[in-house]
N, C-alpha and C positions, 0 to 999 in steps of 0.2 A: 504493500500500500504506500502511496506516496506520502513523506513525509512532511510536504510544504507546509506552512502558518495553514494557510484556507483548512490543511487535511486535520490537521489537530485541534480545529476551530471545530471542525466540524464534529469530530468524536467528543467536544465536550457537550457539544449539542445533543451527540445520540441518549434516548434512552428520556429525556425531559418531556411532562405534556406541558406543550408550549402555548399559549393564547394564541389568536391569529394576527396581534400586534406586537407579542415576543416571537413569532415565526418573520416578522417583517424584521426586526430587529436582528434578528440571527442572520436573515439571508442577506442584508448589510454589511455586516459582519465580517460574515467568508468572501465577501467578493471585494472587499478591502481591504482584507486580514493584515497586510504588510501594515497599514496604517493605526486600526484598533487600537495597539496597546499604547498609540500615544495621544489619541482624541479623547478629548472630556467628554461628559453625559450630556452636556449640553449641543455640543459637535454632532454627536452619535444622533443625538435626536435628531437634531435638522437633517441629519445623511438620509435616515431610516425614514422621515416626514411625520414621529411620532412626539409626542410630550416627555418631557424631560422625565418626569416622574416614571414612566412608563418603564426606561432606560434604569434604571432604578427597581422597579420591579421585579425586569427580568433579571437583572445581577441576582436579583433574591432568589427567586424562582429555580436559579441555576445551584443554590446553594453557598451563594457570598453573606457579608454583611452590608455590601453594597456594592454601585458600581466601581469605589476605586480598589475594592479589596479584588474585583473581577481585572480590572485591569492592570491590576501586580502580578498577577497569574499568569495573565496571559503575556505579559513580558518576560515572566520566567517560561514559560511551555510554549508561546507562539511566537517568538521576535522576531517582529519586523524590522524593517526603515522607515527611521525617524521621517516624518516628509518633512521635503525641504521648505525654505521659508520666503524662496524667489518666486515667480510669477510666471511657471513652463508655458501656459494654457495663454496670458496678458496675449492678445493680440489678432488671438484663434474668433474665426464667425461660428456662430451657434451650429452651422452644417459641421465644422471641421470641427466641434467639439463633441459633435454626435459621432463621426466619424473615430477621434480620438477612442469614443468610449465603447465604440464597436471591435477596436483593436484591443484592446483592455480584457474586454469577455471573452474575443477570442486565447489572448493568453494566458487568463484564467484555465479556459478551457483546456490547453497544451497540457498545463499542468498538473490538470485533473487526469489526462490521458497518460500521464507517465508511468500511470499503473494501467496495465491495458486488462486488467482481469475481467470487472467488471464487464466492456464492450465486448471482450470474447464471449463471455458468458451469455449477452443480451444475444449476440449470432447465432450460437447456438440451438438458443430455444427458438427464436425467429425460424430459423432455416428448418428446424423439426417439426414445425406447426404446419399443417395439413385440413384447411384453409388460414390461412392467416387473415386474419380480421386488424385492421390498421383503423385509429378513431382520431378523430384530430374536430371539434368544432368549432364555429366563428374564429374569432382569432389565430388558433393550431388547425383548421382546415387544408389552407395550400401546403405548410408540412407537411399532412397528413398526405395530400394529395399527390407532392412531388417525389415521400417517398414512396407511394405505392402504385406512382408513373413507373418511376427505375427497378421496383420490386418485382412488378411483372413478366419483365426481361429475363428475370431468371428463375423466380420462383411459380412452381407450375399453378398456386391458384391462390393470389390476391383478392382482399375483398375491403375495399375503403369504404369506411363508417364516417361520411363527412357532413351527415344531415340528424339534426335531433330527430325532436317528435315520439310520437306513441310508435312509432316503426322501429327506431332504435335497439327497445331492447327484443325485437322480434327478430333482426336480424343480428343480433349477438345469437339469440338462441339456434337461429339455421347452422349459423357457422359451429355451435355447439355440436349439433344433429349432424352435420358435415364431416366433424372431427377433430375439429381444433382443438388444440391445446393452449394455444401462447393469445395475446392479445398485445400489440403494440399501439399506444396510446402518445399523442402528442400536445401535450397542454400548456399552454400560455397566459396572464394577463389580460380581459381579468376572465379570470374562471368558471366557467358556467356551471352553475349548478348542477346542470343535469348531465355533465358527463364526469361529475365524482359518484350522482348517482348510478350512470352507466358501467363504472368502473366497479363500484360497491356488489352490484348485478353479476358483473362477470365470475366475479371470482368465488358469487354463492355459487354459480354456474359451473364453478371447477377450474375457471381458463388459471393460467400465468401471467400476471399484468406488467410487462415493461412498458416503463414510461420516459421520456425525455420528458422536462417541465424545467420551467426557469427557474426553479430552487428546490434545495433538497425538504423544503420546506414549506412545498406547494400545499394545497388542500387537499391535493389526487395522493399525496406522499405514502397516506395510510390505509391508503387500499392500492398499493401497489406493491409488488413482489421483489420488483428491480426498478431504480430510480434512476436514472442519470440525470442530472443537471446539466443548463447550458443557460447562461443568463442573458436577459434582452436589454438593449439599449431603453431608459426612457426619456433621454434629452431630447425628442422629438415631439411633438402634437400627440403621435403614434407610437407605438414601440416599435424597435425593429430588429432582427431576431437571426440574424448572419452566425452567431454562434448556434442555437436549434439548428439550423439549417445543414450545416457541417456536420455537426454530431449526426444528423439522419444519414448523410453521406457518409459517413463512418460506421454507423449500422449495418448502412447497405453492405460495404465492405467485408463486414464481419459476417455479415450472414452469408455473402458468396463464398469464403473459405469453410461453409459449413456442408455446401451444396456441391454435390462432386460433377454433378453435369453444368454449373454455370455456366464454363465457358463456353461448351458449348451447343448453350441456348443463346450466348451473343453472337456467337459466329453463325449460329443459325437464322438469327433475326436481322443478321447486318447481308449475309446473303437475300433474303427475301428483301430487305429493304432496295439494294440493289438491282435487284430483277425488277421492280415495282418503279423503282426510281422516284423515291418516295422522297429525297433531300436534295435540293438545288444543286451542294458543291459537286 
């Protein structure tokens, strides 16, 4: 397991039931982790968008006497760099600091990948599932959808779950009756209710819930089996989500090393596309 700040942030978190205002706080947290042990509760609040007191709470909640006895701790077990006290960002337009903070989650994300156990593991079950059922609503829909564009290519029977509704958990139950085992799930900001309810479903259901979601600390978190994080930019109107996006392409990958005919179903599909003449270049 990787040793970074974010990784040892994170095991202090496992194991706590958190409010959904100490789960904001935590997921702040690790995606700063270098910074933590040297922000005040006052800092931390404004990062997290919550009340100082809150910040305060959660110290408690984690087992401190408060937030500075949490943040002696975590200088001893998570040390970061100090941030600097210049002005990197002075200069940057609000696009380049969206930009800025897109590169940021993605190397967040590198260094959550340094342990590759987890994403082998998520391939594996992906690749054994027979139909694989892929759920991704509103906001995680085109995830959902772009990975089970490229999922198709090689696994012989994708089925995207990109629409709620009373239908929802009927076609969770087909792909049950079908033979699914696994259930790949892509959830985002904000959350729709009814696909933690769809999640909670599956897995009375029997499936295996991997999920990608923007924090290990989503709401889907505890009805899921395998969690992967990848955090979304919010310095936008929108959020925008180039780290999910990668990790699904990282998926993908994980799951074609699980599928012994992958390659070739692409050299099959790149022949037809060819005879078809189905791409301009």
């Amino acid at each position: 397991m990787s040793d970074s700040p974010a990784a040892r942030l994170q095991a202090l978190f496992e194991g706590h039931r958190l409010t959904p205002t100490q789960r904001r706080i935590a997921h702040w947290m690790v995606r700063r982790a270098a910074e933590v042990p040297y922000l005040s509760s006052v800092e931390m609040a404004e990062l997290a968008g919550v009340s100082q007191p809150s910040v305060t709470r959660f110290a408690v909640a984690l087992g401190f006497d408060g937030y500075p006895a949490l943040r002696r701790h975590l200088r001893e077990v998570a040390p970061g760099e100090q941030p600097a006290t210049g002005d990197g960002e002075q200069g940057l337009n609000e696009y380049q600091q969206a930009v800025q903070a897109e590169i940021e989650n993605l190397r967040h994300l590198s260094t959550l990948l340094a342990d590759p156990a987890p994403v082998e593991r998520a391939g594996r079950l992906l690749a054994s599932s027979r139909p694989l059922p892929v759920l991704g609503l509103r906001a995680a829909s085109s995830q959902a959808r772009g990975f089970a564009y490229f999922a198709a290519k090689v696994h012989p029977d994708v089925r995207l779950l990109d629409e709620g509704g009373t239908m929802l958990t009927d076609r969770i139950d087909a792909a049950v009756r079908a033979g699914a085992g696994v259930l790949l799930c892509f959830a985002l900001p904000r959350h729709p209710r009814e696909v933690v309810d769809a999640l909670a479903y599956a897995r009375e259901a029997g499936l295996t819930v991997v999920t990608v979601a923007d924090s290990a600390f989503a709401p889907v978190a505890r009805h899921s089996d395998l969690l992967i994080p990848a955090a979304v930019g919010t310095g936008l109107a929108f959020d925008t989500a180039c780290a999910p996006m990668l990790l699904g392409r990282v998926l993908l990958e994980a799951m074609c090393d699980g599928l012994p005919d992958a390659q070739a179903r692409l050299e099959e599909f790149d022949a037809a596309a060819a005879s078809r003449g189905l791409f301009a270049e």
